[in-house]
PDB file as gemmi writes it, atoms N, CA and C in Angstrom:
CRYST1    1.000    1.000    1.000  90.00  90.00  90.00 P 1                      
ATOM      1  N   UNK A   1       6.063 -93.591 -58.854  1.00  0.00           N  
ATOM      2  CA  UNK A   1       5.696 -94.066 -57.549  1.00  0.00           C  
ATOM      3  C   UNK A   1       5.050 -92.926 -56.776  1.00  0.00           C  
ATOM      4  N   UNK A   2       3.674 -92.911 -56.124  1.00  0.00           N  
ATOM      5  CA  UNK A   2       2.957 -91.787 -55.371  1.00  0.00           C  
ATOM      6  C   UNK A   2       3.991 -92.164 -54.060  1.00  0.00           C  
ATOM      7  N   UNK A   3       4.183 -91.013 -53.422  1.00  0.00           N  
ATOM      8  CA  UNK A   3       4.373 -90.429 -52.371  1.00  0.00           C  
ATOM      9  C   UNK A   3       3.183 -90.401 -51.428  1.00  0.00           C  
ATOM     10  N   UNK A   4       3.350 -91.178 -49.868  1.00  0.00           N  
ATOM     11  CA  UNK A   4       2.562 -90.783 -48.909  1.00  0.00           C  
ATOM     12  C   UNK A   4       1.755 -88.782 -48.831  1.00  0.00           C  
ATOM     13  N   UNK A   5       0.756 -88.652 -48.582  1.00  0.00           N  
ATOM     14  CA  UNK A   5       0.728 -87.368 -48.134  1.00  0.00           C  
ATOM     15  C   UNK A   5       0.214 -87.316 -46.521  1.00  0.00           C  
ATOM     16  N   UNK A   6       0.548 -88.761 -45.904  1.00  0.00           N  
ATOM     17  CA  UNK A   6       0.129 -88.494 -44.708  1.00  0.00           C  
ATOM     18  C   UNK A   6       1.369 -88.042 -43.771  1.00  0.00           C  
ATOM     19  N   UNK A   7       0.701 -87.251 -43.052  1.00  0.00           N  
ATOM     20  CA  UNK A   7       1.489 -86.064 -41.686  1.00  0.00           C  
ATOM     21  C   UNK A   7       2.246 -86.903 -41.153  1.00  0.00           C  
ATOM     22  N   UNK A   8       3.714 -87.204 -40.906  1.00  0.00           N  
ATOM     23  CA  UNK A   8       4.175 -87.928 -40.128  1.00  0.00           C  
ATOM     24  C   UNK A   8       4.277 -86.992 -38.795  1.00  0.00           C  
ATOM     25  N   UNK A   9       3.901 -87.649 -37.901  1.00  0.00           N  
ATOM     26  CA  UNK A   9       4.335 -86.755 -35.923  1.00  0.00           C  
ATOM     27  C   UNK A   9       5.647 -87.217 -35.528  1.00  0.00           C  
ATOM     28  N   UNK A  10       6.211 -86.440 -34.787  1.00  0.00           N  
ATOM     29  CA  UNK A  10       7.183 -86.180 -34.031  1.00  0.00           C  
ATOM     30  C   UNK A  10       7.197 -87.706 -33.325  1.00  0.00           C  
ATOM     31  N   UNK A  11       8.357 -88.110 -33.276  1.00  0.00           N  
ATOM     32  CA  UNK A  11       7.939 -89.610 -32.200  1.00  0.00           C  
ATOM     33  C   UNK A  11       7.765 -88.905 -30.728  1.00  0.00           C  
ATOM     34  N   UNK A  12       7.525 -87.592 -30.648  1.00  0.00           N  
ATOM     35  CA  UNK A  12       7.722 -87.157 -29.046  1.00  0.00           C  
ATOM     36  C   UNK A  12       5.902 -87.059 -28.901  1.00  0.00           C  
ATOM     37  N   UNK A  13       5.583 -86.952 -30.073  1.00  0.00           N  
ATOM     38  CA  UNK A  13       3.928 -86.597 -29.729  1.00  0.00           C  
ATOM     39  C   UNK A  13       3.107 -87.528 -30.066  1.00  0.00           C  
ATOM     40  N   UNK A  14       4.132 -89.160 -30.919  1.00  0.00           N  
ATOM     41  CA  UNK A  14       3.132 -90.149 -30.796  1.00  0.00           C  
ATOM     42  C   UNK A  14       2.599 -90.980 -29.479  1.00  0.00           C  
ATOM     43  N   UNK A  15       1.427 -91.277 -29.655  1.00  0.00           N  
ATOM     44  CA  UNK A  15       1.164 -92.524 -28.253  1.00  0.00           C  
ATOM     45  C   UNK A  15       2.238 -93.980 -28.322  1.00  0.00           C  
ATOM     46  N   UNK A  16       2.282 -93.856 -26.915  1.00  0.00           N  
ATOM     47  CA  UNK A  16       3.531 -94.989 -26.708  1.00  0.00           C  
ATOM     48  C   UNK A  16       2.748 -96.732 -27.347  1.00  0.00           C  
ATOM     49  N   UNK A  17       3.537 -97.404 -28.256  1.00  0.00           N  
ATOM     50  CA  UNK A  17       2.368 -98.878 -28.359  1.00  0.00           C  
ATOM     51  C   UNK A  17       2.260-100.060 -27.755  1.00  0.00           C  
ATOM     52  N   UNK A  18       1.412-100.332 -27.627  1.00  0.00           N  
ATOM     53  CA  UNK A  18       0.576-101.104 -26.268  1.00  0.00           C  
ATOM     54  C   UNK A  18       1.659-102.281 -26.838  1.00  0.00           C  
ATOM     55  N   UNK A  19       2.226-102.883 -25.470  1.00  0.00           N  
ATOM     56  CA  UNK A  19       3.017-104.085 -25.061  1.00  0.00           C  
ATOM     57  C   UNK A  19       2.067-105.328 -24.956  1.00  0.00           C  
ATOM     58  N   UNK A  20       1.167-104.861 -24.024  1.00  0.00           N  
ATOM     59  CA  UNK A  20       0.091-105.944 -23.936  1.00  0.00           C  
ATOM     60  C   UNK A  20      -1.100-105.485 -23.266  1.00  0.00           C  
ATOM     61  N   UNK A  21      -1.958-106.050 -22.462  1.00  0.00           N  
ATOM     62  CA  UNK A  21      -3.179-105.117 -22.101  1.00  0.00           C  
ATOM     63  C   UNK A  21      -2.981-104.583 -21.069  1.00  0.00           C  
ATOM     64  N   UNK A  22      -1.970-104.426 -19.972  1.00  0.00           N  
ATOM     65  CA  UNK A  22      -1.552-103.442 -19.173  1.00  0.00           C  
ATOM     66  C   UNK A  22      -0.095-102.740 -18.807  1.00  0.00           C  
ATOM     67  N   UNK A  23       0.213-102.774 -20.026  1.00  0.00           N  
ATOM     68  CA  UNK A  23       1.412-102.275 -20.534  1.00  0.00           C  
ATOM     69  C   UNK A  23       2.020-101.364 -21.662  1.00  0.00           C  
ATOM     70  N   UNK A  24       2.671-100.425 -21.948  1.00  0.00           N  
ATOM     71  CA  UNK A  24       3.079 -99.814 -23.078  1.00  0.00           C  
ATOM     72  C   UNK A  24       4.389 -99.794 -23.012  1.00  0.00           C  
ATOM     73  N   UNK A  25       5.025 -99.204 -24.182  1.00  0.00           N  
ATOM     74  CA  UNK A  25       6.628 -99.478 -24.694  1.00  0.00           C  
ATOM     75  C   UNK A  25       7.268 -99.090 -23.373  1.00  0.00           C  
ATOM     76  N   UNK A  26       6.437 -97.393 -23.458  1.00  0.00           N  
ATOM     77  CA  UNK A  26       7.087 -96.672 -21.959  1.00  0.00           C  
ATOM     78  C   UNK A  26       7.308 -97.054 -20.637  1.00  0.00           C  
ATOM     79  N   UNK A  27       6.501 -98.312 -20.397  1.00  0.00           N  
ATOM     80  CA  UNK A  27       7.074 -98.069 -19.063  1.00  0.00           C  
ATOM     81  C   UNK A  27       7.618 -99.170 -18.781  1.00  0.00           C  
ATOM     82  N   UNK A  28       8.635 -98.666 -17.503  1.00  0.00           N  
ATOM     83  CA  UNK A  28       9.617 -99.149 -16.604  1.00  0.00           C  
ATOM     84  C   UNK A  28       9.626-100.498 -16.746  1.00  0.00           C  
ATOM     85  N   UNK A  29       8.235-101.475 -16.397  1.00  0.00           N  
ATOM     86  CA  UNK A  29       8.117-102.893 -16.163  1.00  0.00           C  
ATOM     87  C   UNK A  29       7.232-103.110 -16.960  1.00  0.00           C  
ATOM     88  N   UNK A  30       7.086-103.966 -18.061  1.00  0.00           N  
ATOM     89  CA  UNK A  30       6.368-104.256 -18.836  1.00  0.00           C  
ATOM     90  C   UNK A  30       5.920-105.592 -18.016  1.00  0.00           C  
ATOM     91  N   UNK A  31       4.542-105.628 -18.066  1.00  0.00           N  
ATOM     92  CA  UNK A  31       3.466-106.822 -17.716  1.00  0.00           C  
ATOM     93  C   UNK A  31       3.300-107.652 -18.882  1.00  0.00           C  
ATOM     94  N   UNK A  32       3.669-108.553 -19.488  1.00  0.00           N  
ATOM     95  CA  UNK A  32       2.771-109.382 -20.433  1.00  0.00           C  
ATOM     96  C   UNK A  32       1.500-110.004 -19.923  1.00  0.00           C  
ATOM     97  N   UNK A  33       0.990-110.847 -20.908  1.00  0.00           N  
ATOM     98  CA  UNK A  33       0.112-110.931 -20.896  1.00  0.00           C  
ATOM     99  C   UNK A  33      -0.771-112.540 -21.194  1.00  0.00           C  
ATOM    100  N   UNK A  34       1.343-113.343 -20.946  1.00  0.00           N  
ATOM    101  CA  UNK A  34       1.403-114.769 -20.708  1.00  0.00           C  
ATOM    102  C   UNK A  34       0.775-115.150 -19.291  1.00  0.00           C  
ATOM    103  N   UNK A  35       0.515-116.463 -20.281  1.00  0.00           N  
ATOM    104  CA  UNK A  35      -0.428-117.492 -18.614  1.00  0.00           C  
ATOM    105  C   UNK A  35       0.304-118.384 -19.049  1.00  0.00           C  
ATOM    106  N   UNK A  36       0.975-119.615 -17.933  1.00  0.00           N  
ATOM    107  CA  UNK A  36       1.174-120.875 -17.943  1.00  0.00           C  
ATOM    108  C   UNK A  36       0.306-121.243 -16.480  1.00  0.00           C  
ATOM    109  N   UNK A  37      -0.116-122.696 -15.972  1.00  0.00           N  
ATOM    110  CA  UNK A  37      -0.461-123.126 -15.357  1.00  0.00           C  
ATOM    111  C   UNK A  37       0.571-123.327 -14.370  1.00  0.00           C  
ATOM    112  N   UNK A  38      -0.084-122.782 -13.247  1.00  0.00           N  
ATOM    113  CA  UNK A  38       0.484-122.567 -11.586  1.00  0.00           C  
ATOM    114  C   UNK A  38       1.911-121.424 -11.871  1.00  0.00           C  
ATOM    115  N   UNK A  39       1.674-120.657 -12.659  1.00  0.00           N  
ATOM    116  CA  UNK A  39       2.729-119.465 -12.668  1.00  0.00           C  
ATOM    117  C   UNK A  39       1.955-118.153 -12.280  1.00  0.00           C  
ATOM    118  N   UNK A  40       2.513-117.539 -11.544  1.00  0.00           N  
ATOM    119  CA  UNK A  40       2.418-116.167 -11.465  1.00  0.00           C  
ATOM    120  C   UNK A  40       2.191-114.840 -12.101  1.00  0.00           C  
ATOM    121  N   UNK A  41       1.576-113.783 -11.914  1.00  0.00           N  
ATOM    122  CA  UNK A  41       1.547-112.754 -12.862  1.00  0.00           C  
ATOM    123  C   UNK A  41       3.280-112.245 -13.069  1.00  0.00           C  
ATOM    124  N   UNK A  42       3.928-112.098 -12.016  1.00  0.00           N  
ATOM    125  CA  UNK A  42       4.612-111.282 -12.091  1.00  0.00           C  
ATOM    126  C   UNK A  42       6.102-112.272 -13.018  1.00  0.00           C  
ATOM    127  N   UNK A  43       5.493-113.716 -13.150  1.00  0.00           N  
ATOM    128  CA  UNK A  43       6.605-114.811 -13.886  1.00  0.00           C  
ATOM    129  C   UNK A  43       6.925-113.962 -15.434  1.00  0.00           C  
ATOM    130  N   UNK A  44       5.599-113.064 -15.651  1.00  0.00           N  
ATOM    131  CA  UNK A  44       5.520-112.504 -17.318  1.00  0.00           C  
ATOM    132  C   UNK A  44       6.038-110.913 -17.132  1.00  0.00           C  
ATOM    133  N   UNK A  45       6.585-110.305 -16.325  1.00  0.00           N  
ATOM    134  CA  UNK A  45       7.156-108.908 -15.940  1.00  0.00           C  
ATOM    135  C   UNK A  45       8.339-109.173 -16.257  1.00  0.00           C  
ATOM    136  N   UNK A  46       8.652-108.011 -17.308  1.00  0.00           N  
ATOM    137  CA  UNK A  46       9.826-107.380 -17.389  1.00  0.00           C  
ATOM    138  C   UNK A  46      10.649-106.290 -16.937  1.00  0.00           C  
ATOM    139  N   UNK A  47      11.007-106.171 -15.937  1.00  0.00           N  
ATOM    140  CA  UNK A  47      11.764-104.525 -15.290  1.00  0.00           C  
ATOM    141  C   UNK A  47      13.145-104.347 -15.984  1.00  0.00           C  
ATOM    142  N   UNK A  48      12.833-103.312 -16.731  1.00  0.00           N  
ATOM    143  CA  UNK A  48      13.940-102.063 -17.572  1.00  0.00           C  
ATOM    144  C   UNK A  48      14.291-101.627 -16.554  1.00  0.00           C  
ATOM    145  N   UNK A  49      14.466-101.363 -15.048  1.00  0.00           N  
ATOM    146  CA  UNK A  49      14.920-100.819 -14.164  1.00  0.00           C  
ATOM    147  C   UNK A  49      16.049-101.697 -13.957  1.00  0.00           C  
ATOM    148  N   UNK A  50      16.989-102.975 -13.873  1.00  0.00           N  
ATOM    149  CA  UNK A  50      17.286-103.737 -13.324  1.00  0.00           C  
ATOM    150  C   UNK A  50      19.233-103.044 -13.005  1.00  0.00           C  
ATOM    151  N   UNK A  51      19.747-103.108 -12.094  1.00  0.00           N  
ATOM    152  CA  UNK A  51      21.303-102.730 -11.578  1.00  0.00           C  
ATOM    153  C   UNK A  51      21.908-103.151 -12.472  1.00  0.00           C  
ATOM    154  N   UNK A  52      22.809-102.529 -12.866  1.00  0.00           N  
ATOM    155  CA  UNK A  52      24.402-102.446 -13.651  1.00  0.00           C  
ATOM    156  C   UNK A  52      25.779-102.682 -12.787  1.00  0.00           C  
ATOM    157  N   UNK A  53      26.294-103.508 -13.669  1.00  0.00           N  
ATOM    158  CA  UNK A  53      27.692-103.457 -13.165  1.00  0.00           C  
ATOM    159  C   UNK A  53      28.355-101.859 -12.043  1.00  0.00           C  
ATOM    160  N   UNK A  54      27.993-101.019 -13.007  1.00  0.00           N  
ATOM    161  CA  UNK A  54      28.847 -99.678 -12.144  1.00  0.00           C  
ATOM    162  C   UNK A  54      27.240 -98.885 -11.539  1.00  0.00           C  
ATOM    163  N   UNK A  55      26.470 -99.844 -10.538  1.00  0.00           N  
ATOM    164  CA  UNK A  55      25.417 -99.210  -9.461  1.00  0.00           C  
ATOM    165  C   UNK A  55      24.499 -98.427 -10.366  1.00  0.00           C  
ATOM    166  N   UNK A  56      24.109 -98.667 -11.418  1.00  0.00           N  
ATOM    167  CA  UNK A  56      23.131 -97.468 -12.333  1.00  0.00           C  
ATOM    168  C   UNK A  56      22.143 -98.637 -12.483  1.00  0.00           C  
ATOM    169  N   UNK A  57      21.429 -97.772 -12.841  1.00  0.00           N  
ATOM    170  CA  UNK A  57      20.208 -98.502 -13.343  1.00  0.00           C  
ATOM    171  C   UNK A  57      19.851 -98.902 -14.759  1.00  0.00           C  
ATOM    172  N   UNK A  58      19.481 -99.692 -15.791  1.00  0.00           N  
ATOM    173  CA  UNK A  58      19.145 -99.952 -17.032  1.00  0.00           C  
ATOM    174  C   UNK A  58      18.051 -98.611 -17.493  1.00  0.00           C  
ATOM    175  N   UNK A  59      17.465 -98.521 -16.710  1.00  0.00           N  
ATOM    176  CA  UNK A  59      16.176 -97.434 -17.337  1.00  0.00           C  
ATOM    177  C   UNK A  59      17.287 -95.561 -16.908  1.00  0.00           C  
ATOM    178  N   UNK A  60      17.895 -95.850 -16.260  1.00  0.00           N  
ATOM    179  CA  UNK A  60      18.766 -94.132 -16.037  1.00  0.00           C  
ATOM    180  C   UNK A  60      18.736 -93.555 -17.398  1.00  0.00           C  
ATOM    181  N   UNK A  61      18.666 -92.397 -17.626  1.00  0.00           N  
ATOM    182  CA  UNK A  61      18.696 -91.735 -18.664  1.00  0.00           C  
ATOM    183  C   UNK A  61      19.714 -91.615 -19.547  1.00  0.00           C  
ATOM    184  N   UNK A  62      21.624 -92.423 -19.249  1.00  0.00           N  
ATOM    185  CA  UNK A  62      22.482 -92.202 -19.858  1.00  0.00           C  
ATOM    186  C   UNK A  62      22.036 -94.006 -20.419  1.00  0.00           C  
ATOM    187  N   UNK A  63      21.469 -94.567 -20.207  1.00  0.00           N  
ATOM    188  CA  UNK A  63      21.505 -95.894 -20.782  1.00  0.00           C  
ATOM    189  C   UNK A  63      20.297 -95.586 -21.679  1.00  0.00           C  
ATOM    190  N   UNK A  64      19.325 -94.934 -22.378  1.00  0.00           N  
ATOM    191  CA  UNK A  64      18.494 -94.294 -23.321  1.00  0.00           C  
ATOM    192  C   UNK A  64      18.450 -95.233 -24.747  1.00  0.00           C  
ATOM    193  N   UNK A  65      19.472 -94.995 -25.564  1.00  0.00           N  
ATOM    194  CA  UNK A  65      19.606 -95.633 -26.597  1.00  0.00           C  
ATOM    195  C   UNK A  65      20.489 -97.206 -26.624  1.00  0.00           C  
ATOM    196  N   UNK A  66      20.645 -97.833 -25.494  1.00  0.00           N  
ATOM    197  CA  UNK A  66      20.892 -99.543 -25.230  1.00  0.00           C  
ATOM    198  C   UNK A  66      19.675 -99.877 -24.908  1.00  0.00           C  
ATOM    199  N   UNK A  67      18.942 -99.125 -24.187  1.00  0.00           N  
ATOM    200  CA  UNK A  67      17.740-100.012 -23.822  1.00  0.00           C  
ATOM    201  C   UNK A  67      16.542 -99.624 -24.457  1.00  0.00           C  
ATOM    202  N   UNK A  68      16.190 -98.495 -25.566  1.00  0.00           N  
ATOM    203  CA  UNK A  68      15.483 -98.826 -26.870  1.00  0.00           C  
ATOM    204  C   UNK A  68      16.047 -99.906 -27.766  1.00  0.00           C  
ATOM    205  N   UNK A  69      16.935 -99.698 -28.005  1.00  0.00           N  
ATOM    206  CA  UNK A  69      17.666-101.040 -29.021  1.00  0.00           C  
ATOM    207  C   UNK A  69      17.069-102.573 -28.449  1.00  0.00           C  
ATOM    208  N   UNK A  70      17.366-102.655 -26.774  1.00  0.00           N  
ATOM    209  CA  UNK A  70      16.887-103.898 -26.552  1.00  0.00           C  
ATOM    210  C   UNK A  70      15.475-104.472 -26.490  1.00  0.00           C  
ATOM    211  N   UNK A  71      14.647-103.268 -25.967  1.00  0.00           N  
ATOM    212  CA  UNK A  71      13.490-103.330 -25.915  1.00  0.00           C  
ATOM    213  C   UNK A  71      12.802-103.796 -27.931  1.00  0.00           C  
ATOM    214  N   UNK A  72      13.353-102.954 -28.560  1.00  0.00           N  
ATOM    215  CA  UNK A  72      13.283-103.038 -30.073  1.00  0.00           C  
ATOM    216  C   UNK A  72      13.427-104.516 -30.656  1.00  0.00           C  
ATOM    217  N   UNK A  73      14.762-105.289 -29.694  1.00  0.00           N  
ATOM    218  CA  UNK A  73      15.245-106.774 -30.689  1.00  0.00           C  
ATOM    219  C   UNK A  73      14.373-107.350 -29.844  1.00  0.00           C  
ATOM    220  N   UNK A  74      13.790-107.049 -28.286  1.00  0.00           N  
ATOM    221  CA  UNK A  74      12.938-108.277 -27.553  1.00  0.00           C  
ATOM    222  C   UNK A  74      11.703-108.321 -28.842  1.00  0.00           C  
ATOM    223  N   UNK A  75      11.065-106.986 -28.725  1.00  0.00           N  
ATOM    224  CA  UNK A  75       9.865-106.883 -29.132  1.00  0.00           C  
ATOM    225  C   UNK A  75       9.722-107.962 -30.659  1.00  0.00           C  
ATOM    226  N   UNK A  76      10.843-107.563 -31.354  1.00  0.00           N  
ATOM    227  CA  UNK A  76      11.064-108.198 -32.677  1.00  0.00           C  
ATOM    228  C   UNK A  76      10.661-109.787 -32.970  1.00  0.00           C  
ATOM    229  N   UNK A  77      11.051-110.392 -32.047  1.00  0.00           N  
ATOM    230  CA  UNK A  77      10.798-111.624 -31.853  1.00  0.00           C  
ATOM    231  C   UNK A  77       9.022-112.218 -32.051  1.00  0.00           C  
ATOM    232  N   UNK A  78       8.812-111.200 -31.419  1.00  0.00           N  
ATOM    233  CA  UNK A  78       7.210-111.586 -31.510  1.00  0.00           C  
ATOM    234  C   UNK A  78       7.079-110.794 -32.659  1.00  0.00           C  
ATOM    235  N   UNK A  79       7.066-109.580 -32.779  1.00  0.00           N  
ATOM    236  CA  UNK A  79       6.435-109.111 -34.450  1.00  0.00           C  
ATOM    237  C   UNK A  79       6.493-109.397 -35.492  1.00  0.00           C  
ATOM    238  N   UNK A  80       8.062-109.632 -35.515  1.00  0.00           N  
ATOM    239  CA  UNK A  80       8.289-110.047 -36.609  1.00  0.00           C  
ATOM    240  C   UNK A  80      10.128-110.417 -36.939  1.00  0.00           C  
ATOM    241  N   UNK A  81       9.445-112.239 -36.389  1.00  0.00           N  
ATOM    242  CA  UNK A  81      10.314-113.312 -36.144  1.00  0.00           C  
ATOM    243  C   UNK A  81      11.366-113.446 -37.802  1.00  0.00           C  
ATOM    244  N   UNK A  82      12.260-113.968 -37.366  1.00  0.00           N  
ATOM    245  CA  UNK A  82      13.118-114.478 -38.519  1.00  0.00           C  
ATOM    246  C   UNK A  82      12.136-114.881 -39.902  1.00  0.00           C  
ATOM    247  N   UNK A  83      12.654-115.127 -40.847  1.00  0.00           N  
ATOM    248  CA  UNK A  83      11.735-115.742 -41.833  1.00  0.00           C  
ATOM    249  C   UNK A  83      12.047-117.210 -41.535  1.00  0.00           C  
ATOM    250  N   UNK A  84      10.783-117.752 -41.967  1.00  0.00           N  
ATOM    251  CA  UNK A  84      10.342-118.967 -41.767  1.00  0.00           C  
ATOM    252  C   UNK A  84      10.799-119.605 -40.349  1.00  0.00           C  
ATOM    253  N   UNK A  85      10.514-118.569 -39.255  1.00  0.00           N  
ATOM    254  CA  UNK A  85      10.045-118.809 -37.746  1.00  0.00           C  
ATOM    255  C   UNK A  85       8.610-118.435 -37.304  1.00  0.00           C  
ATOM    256  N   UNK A  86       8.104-118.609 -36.334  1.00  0.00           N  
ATOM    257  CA  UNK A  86       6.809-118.349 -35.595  1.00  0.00           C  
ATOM    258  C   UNK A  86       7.177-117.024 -34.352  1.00  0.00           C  
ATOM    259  N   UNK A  87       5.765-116.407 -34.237  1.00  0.00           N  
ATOM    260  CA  UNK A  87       6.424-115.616 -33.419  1.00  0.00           C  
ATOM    261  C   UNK A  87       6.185-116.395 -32.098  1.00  0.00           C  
ATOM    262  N   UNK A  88       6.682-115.523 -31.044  1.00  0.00           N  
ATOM    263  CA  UNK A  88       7.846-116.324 -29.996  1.00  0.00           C  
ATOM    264  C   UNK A  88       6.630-116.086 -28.693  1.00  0.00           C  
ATOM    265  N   UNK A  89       6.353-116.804 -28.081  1.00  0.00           N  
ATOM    266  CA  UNK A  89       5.133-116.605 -26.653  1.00  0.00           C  
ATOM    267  C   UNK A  89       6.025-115.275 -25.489  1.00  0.00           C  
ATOM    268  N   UNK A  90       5.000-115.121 -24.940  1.00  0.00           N  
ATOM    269  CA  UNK A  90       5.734-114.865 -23.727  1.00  0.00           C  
ATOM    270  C   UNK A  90       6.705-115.415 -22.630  1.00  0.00           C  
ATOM    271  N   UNK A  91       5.907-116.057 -22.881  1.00  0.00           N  
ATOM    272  CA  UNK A  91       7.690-117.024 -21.873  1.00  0.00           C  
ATOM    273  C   UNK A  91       8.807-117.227 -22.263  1.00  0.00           C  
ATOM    274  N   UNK A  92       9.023-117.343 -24.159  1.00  0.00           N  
ATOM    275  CA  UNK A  92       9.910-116.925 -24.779  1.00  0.00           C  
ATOM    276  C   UNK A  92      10.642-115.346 -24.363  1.00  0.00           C  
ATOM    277  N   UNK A  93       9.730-114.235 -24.445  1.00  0.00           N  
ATOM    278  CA  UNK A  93      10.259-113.515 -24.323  1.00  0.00           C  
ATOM    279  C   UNK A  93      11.045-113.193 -22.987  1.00  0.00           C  
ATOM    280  N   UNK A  94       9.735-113.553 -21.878  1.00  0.00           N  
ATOM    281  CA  UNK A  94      10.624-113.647 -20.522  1.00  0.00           C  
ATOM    282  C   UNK A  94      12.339-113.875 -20.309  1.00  0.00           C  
ATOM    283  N   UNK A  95      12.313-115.125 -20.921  1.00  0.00           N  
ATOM    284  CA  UNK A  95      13.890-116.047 -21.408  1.00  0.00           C  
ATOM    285  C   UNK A  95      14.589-115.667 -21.731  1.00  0.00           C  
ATOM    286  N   UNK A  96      14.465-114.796 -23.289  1.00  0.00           N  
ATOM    287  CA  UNK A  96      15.245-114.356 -23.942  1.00  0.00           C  
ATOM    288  C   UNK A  96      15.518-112.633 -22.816  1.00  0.00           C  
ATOM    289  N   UNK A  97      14.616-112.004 -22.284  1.00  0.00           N  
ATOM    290  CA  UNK A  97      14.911-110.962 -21.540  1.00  0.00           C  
ATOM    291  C   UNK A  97      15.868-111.825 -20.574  1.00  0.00           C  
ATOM    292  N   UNK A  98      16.098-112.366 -19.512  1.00  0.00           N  
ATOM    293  CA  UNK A  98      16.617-112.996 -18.724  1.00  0.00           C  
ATOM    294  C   UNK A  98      18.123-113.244 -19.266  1.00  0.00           C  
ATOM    295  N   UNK A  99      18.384-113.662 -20.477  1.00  0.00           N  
ATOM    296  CA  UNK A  99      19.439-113.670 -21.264  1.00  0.00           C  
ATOM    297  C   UNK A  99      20.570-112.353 -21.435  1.00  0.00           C  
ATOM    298  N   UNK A 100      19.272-111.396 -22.038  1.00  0.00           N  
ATOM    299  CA  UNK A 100      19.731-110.491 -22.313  1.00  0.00           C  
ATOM    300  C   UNK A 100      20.325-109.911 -21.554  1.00  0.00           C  
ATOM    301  N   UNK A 101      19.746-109.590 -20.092  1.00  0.00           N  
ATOM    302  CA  UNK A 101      19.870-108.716 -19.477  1.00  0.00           C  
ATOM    303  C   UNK A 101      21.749-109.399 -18.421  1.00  0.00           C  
ATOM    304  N   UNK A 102      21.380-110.219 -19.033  1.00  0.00           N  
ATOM    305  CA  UNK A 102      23.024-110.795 -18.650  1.00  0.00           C  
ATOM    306  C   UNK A 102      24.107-110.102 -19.347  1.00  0.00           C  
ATOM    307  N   UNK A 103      23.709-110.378 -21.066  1.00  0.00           N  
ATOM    308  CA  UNK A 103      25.159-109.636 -21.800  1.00  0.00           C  
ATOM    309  C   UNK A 103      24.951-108.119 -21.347  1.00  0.00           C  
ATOM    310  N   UNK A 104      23.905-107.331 -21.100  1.00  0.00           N  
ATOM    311  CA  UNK A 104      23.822-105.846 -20.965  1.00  0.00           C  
ATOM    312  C   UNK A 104      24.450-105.758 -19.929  1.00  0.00           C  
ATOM    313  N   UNK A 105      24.658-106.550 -18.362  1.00  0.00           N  
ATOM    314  CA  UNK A 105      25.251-105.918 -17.241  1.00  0.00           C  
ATOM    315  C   UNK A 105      26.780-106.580 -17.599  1.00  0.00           C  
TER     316      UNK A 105                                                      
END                                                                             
C-alpha cells in the first residue's frame, strides 16, 4: 500500500471551511445559506454564543471541545448523512441546532 507524501499542516495553520457563502467553521454565528418563502435571513443563523445554565457562554473558551463536537455532529448531517439518508437542508439544520442546544444547556 503507497503511503501519502503529502505535507499534512498543523490544524492551527489550516484555513477555517466555508459553512456557507458568508460563513466559516470559526465563527461565533454561522449564517446559512437557506431560503424558505417569507422567512428571514437571520431564521438560517446559528449563534455558538448562546447562555448556559451556570451564566457562561457556549463559545467561552472552557466549553472548546463540546462545542467542536457539536458543531462536528450538526455539520455531519449535511455531509455526510446516515447511510441510505439524504443530506439534511438548512432548516433541518436550524431544528436540529435548536434541539441541541437544549440537551447542551
Amino acid at each position: 500500500m503507497a503511503t501519502s507524501t503529502a505535507f499534512a499542516l498543523p490544524a492551527a495553520t489550516r484555513s477555517p471551511p466555508r459553512i456557507s457563502t458568508r460563513s466559516l467553521w470559526s465563527d461565533q454565528i454561522w449564517h446559512l445559506d437557506g431560503h424558505r418563502p417569507g422567512s428571514n435571513r437571520s431564521d438560517f443563523s446559528l449563534d455558538w454564543g448562546f447562555i448556559l445554565a451556570d451564566d457562561s457562554r457556549f463559545s467561552d473558551p472552557q466549553w472548546t471541545d463540546w462545542r467542536e463536537a457539536a458543531k462536528l455532529f450538526l455539520w455531519s448531517l449535511k455531509l455526510d448523512p446516515p447511510p441510505g439518508r439524504r443530506n439534511v437542508h438548512e432548516a433541518t439544520i436550524v431544528s436540529v441546532f435548536k434541539d441541541l442546544r437544549i440537551l447542551i444547556r
